[in-house]
Structures are given as C-alpha cells and as structure tokens.
C-alpha positions as CSV (number, residue, x, y, z in Angstrom):
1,X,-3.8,-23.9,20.9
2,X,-5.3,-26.4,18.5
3,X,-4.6,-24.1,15.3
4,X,-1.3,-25.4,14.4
5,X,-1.7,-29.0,15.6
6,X,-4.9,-29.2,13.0
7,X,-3.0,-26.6,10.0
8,X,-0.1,-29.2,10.4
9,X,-2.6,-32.3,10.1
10,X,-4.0,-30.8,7.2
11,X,-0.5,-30.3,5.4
12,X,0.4,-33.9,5.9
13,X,-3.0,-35.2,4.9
14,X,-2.2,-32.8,2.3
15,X,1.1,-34.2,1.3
16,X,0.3,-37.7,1.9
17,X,-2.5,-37.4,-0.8
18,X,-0.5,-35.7,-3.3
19,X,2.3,-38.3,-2.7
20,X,-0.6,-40.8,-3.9
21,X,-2.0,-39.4,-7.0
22,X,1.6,-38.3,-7.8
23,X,2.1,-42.2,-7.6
24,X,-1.3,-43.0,-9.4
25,X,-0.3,-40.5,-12.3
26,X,3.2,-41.7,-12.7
27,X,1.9,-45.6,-13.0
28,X,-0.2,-44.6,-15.6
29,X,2.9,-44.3,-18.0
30,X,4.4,-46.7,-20.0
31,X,7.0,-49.1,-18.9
32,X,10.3,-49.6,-21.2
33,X,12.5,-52.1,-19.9
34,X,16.3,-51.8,-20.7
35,X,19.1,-54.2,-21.4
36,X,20.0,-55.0,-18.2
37,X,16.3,-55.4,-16.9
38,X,15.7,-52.5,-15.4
39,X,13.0,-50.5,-16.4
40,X,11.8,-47.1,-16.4
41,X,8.8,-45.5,-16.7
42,X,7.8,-43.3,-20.1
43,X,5.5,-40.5,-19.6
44,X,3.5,-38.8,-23.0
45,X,3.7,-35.1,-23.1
46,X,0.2,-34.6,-21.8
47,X,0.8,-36.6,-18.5
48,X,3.6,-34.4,-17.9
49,X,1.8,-31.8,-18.0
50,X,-0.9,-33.1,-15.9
51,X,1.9,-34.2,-13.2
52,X,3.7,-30.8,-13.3
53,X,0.3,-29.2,-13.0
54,X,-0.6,-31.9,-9.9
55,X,2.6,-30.8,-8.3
56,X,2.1,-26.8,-8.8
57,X,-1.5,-27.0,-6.9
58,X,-0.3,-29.2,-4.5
59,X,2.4,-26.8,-3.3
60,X,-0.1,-24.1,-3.6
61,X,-2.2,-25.7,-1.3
62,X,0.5,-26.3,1.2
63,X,2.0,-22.8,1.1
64,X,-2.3,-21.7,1.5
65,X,-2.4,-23.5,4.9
66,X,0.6,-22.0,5.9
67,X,-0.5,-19.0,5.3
68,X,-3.8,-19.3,6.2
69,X,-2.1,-20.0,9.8
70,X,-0.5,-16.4,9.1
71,X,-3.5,-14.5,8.6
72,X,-5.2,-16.6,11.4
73,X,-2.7,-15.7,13.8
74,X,-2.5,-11.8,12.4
75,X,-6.3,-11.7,13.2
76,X,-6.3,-13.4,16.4
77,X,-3.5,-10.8,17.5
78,X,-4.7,-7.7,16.2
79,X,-8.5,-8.6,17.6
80,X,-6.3,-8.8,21.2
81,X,-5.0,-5.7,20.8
82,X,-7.5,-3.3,19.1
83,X,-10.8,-4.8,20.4
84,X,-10.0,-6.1,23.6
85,X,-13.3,-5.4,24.7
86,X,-15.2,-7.1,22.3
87,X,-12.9,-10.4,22.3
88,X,-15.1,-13.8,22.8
89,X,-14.0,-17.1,24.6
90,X,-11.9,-18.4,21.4
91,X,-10.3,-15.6,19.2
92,X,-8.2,-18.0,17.6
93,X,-10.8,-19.9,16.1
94,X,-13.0,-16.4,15.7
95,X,-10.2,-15.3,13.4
96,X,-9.6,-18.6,11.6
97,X,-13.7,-18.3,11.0
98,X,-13.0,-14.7,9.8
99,X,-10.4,-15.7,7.6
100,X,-12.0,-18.6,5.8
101,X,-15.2,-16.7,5.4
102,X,-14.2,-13.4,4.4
103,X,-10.6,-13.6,3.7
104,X,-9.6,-17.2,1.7
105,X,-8.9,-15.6,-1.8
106,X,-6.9,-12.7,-0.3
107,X,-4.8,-15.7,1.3
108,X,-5.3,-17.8,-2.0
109,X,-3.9,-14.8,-4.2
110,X,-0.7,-14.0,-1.5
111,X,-0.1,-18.1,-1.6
112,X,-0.2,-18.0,-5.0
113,X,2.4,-15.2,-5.4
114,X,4.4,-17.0,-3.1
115,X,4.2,-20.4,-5.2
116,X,5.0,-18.1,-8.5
117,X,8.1,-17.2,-7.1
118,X,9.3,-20.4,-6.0
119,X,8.8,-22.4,-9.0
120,X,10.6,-19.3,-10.5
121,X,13.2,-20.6,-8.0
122,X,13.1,-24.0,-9.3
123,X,13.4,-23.7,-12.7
124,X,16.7,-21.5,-12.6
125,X,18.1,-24.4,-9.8
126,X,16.8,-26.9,-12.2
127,X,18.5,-24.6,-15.5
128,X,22.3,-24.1,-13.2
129,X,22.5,-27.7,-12.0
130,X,21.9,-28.6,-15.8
131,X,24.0,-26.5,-17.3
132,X,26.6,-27.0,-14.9
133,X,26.3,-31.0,-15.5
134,X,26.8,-30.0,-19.1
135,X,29.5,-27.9,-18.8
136,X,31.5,-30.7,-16.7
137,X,30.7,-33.2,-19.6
138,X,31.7,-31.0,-22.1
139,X,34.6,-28.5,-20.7
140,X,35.9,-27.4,-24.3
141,X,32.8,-25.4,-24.5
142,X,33.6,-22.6,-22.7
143,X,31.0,-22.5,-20.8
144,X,32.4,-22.7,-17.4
145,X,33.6,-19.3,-16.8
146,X,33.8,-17.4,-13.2
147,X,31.6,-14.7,-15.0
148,X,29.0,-16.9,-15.5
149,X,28.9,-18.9,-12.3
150,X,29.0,-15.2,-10.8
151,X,25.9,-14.1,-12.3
152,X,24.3,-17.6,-11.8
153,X,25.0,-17.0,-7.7
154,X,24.1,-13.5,-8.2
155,X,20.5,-14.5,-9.9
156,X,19.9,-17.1,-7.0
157,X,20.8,-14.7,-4.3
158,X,18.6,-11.6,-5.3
159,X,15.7,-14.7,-6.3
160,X,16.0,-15.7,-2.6
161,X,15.9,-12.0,-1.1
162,X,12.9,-11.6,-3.1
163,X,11.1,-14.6,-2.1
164,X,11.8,-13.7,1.6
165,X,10.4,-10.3,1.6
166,X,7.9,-11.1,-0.4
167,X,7.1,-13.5,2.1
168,X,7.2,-10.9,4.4
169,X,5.1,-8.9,3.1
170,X,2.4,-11.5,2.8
171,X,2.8,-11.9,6.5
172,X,2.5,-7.9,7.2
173,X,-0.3,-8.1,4.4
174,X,-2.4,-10.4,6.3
175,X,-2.3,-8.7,9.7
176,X,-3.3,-5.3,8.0
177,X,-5.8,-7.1,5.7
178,X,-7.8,-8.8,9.3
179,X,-7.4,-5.0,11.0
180,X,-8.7,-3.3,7.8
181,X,-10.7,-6.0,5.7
182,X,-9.4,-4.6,2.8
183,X,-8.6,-6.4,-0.3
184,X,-4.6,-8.2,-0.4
185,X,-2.9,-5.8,-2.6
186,X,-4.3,-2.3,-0.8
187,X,-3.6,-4.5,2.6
188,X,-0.1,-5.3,1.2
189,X,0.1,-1.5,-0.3
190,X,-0.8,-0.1,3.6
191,X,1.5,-3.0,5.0
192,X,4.5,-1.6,2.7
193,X,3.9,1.7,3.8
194,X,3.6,1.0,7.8
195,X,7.3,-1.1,7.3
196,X,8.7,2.1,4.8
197,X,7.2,4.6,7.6
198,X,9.5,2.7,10.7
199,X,12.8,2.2,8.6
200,X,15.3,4.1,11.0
C-alpha cells in the first residue's frame, strides 16, 4: 500500500530538485538589462545545451518511476496469480525488489522510448505554435492554408495515438517481462502478440 505514496515522494523529490538546478543553470547566464530596466537573462550555446540536456533526463527519470510503479504492479499481480502458492507476506515490495534488481534497464529502455516520443511531441507543438505565430505576423505569406493546418492536426493526432499505445505496450511489456524475465523488446514482442491474439 506504500508503493505509490513513496513512487509519488520520489517524483516530487524528483521534480523539486530538477526545478533547482534548472534554477542554478539558468542564473549562471548572463544578465542584459533593456531600456525600460528589465532584464533578461542570456544563455551561451553550451548552457543550452546543458539545460535542454538537464530537462531530457529529468523527464526520463520521472516517466522511469512511473513506470517502474508499472512493472511493480505487473509483478506483484502476476506473482498473485501464477504462484499463489509461493507468494510471501509483502508481494508488493517482493516485486518492486525484483524489479530494481533484475529488471531497471528493461524499465530504463521502455522509459526511455517513452521520453523519445514525447519530446518528438514537443518539438512539432513547439514547430506549429511557431509557425502559426509567424504566419499571423506575416499573413501575405501564404502560409496559413486549411491544408496545412490539416496535416499539422493530422501529425499531432497520429503522434498522440502512437505515444498512447506505445505506452501501452510498455505497460503489457512489463507484466510479460516479470512473468517471463525476458529481455523488454522479446517481453514487448510476446506482449504484442498476446493483445494481436484477443483482437475480436
């Protein structure tokens, strides 16, 4: 019962620190004040990088200790129901031992997919909204056309339905990876499988 209570602790220990060094990096740049006294803060192309890098592995390491509560759980579960007999006092924490021991690059590499696919996400939200503040600035381009916000919406949706089965899979993944102890892609392979077997 403690599982989530201390993977949520973690994630907002997790996010408290990267808020901080995220702070420390970002004072470590230049100030430039303007005309009207305000200032802003210039960054060199190395600390950018260094942020942007920061900001990757910290979402990594958030989407990690969600999943690792996914695998955790799938373990915990499948323990219940295919070794009943065997189960001890605390198969929660059996399966979270398990997981870490045996299982934490398996969960790192399915995270890591995950994160992939979201900064994917990002950078074509980040590319429309730009483009689409340009396009408002400049309308004589002839860039705002319904085809192209079309196929802007039609990019975003199929990137979404990607990212959620894909997060479903890890999901499956991780439940056949704790019942087989298999490596994450022939898990995820026998996972696929299982879910294309039960279609109708």
């Amino acid at each position: 019962m403690l599982l989530p209570v201390l993977l949520m602790a973690a994630s907002l220990g997790m996010l408290a620190y990267s808020a901080f060094v995220a702070m420390l990096f970002i004072s470590a740049g230049a100030l430039q004040l303007g005309r009207t006294g305000f200032g802003h803060i210039l960054l060199s192309g190395w600390q950018e990088a260094v942020l942007l890098g920061f900001c990757i592995a910290s979402v990594w390491v958030m989407v990690f200790v969600r999943h690792l509560q996914y695998c955790t759980i799938g373990g915990a579960v499948s323990q219940w129901y295919f070794k009943r007999s065997e189960q001890g006092l605390s198969p929660v924490m059996t399966a979270l031992s398990t997981t870490l021991r045996y299982h934490a690059g398996s969960v790192a590499l399915g995270s890591f997919l995950i994160t992939l696919l979201k900064l994917v996400r990002w950078a074509f939200l980040f590319l429309r909204r730009r483009t689409k503040s340009l396009t408002k600035r400049c309308p004589s381009s002839g860039c705002d056309s319904r085809f192209a916000t079309m196929m802007c919406c039609y990019i975003e949706m199929c990137l979404s339905c990607f990212e959620k089965c894909l997060r479903a899979l890890c999901r499956y993944a991780y439940t056949q990876l704790m019942i087989s102890g298999h490596p994450f892609c022939k898990s995820a392979g026998e996972a696929f499988a299982v879910l294309t077997a039960n279609l109708a």
